[in-house]
C-alpha beads as a LAMMPS data file, in Angstrom:
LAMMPS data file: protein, C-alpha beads

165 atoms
164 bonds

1 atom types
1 bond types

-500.0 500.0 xlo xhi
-500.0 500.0 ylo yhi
-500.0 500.0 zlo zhi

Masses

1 110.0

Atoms # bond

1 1 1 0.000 0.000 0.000
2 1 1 1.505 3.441 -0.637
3 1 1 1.397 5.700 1.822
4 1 1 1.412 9.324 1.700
5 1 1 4.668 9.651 2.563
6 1 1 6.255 7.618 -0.478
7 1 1 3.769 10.001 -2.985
8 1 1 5.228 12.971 -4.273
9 1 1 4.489 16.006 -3.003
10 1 1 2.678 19.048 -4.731
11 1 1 2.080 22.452 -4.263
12 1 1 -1.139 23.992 -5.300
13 1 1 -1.117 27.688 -5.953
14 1 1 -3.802 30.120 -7.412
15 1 1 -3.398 32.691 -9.389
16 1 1 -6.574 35.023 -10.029
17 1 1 -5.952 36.766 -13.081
18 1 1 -8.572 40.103 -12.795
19 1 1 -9.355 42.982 -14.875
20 1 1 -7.985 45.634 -12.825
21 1 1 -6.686 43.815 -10.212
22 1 1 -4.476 40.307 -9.849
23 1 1 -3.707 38.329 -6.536
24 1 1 -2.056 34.896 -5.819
25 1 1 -2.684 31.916 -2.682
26 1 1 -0.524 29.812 -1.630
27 1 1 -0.382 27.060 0.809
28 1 1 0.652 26.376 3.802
29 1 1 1.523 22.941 3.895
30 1 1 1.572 20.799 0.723
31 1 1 -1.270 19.215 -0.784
32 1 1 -1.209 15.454 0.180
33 1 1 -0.853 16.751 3.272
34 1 1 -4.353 18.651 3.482
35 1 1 -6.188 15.731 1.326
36 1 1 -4.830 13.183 4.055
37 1 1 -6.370 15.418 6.508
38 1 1 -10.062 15.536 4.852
39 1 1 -11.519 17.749 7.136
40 1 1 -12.708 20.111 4.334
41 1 1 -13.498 23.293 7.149
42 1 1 -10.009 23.236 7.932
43 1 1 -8.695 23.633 4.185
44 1 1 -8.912 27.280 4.236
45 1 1 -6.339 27.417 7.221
46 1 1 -4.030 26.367 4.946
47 1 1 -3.972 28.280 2.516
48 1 1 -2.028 32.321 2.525
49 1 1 -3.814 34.365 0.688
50 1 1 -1.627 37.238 -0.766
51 1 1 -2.283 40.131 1.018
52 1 1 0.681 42.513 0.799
53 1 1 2.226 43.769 -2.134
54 1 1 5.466 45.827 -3.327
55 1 1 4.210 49.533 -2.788
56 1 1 0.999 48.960 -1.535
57 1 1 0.139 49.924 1.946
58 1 1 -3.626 48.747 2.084
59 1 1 -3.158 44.954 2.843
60 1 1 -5.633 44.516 -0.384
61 1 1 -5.396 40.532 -1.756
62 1 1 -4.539 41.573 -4.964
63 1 1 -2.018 44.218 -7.183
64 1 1 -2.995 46.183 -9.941
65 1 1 -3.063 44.389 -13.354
66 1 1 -0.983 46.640 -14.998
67 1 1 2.467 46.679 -16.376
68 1 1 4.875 49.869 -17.171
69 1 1 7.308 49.700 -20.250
70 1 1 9.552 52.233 -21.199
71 1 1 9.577 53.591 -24.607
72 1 1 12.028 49.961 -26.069
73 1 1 8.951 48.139 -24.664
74 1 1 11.237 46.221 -21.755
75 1 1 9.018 46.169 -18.696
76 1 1 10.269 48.243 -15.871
77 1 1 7.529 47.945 -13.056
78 1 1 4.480 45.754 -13.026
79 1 1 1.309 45.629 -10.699
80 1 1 0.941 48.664 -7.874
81 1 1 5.037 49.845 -8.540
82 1 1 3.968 50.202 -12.195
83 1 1 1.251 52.964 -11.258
84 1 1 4.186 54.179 -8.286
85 1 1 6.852 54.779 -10.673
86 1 1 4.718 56.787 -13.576
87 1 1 3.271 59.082 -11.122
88 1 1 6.577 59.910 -9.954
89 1 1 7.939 60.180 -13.329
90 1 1 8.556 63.725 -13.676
91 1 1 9.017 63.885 -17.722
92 1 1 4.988 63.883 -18.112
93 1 1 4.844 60.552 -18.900
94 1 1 7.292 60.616 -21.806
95 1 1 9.641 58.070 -20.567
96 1 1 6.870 55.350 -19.534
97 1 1 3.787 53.925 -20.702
98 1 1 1.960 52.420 -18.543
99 1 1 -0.821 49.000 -20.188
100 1 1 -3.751 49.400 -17.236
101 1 1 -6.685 46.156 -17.321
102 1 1 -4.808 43.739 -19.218
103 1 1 -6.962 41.197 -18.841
104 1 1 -9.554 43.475 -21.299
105 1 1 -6.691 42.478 -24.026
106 1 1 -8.465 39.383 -23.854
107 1 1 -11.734 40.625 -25.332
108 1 1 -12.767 38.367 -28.398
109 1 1 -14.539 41.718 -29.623
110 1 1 -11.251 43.470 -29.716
111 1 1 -13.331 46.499 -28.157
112 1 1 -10.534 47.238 -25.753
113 1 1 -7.555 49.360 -27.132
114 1 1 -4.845 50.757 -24.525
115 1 1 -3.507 53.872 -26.575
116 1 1 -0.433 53.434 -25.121
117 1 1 -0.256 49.756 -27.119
118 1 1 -0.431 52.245 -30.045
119 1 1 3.040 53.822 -28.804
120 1 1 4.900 50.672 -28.295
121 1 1 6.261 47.594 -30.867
122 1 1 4.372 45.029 -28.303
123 1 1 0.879 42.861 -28.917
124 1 1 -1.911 41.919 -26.225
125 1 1 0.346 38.596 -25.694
126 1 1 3.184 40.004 -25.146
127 1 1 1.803 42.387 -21.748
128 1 1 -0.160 39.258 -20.705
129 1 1 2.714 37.581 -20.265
130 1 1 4.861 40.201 -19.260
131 1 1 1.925 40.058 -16.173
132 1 1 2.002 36.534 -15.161
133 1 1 5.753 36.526 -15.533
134 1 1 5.791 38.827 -12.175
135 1 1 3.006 36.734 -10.635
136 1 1 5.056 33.739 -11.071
137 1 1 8.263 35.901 -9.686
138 1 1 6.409 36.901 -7.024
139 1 1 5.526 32.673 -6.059
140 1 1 8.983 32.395 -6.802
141 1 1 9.935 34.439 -3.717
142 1 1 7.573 33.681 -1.564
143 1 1 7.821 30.028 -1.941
144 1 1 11.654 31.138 -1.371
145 1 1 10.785 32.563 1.526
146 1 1 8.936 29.953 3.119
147 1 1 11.361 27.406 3.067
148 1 1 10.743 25.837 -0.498
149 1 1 13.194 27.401 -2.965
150 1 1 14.003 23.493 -3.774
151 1 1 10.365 22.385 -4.212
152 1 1 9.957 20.479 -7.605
153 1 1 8.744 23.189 -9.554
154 1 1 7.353 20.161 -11.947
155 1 1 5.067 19.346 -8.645
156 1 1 3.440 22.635 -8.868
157 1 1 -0.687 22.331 -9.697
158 1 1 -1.383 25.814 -10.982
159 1 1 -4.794 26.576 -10.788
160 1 1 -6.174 30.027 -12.582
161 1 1 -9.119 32.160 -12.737
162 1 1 -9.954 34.592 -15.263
163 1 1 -12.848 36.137 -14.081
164 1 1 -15.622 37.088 -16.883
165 1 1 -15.122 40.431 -18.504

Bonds

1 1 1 2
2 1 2 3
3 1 3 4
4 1 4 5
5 1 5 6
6 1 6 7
7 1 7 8
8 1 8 9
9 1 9 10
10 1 10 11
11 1 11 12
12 1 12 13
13 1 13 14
14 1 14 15
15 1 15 16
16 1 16 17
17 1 17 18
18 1 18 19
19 1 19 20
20 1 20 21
21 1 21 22
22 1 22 23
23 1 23 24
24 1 24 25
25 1 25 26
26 1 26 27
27 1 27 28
28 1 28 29
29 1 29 30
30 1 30 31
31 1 31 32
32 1 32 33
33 1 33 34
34 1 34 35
35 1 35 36
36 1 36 37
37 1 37 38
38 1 38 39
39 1 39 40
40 1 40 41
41 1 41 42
42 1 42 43
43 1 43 44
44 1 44 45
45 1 45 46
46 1 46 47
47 1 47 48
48 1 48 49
49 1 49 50
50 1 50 51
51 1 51 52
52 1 52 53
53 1 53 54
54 1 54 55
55 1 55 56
56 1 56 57
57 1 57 58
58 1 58 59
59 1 59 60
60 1 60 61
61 1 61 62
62 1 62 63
63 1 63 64
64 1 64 65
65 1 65 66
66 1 66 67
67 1 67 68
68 1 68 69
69 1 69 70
70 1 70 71
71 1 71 72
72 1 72 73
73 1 73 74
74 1 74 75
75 1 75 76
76 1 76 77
77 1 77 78
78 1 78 79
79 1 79 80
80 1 80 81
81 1 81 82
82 1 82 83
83 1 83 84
84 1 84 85
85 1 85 86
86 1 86 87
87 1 87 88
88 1 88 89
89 1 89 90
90 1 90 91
91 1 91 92
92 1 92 93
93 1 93 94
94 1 94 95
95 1 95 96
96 1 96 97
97 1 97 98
98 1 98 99
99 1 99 100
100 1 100 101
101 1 101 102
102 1 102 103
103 1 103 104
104 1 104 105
105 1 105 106
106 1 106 107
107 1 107 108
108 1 108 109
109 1 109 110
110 1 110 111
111 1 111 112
112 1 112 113
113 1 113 114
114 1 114 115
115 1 115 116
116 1 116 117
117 1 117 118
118 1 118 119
119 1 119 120
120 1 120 121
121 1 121 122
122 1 122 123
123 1 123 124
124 1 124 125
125 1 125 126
126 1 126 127
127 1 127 128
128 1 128 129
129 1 129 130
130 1 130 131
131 1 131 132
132 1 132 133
133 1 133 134
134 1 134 135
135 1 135 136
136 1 136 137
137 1 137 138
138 1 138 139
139 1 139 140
140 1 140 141
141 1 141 142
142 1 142 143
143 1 143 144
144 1 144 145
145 1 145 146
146 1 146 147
147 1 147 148
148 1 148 149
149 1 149 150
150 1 150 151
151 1 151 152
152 1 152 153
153 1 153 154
154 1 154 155
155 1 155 156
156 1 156 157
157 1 157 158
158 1 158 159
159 1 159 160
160 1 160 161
161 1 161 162
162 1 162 163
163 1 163 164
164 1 164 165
């Protein structure tokens, strides 16, 4: 019989991908762990929902889904440091350009156009992934910081929402 010791171990970790804003969960303890358990009202202790964020002082579960590119299109800042960073920008905006409600890039009607898109050499793609590329740097440190920089990232069960537009 296998036991849940000799099954490997995952990590399950949620990413909600939102219109204006984007937050992550992770757990506390890995997964076998809370399945062996099976006391379903105690699943929500552990799990961490993200509360604090670089540059954001509200304790809000989620950062702004937004990313800032300078004018060769190379991200500089994404989620609330994004917004931080072109208010403080003191050229009026001329060195930045800052993609706001990326998830609208989505749209199948193509009704949503960012007129800063119009400035830069980069596609809806490209500043979706430029997004969950800091989400996932963002796990990548906080797993770090909980004591599982050397987790299997193979072991990871990614689970996303895109919330209806």
């Amino acid at each position: 019989m296998t036991t849940a010791t000799d099954q490997e171990k995952h990590l399950a970790i949620a990413v909600d991908f939102g219109t204006s804003h984007s937050g992550l969960a992770l757990p506390t303890v890995q997964l076998e762990e809370v399945l062996m358990r099976r006391q379903v009202g105690e699943i929500g202790y552990n799990i961490n929902v993200i509360t604090s964020w670089p540059d954001d002082s509200s304790r809000y579960p989620k950062t702004l889904s937004a990313v800032l590119y300078d004018l060769h299109a190379s991200p500089v800042a994404r989620g609330n440091t994004a917004l931080k960073v072109m208010l403080a920008d003191e050229n009026n905006n001329t060195v930045y350009k800052l993609i706001r409600r990326v998830k609208l890039l989505l749209a199948e009607d193509r009704t949503y156009h960012d007129p800063n898109m119009q400035l830069l050499p980069i596609d809806a793609c490209r500043v979706i992934s430029d997004l969950l590329i800091y989400l996932l740097d963002d796990v990548e440190s906080r797993l770090a910081q909980a004591g599982w920089e050397n987790v299997d990232r193979s072991k990871i069960i990614w689970c996303m929402t895109i919330p209806t537009m």
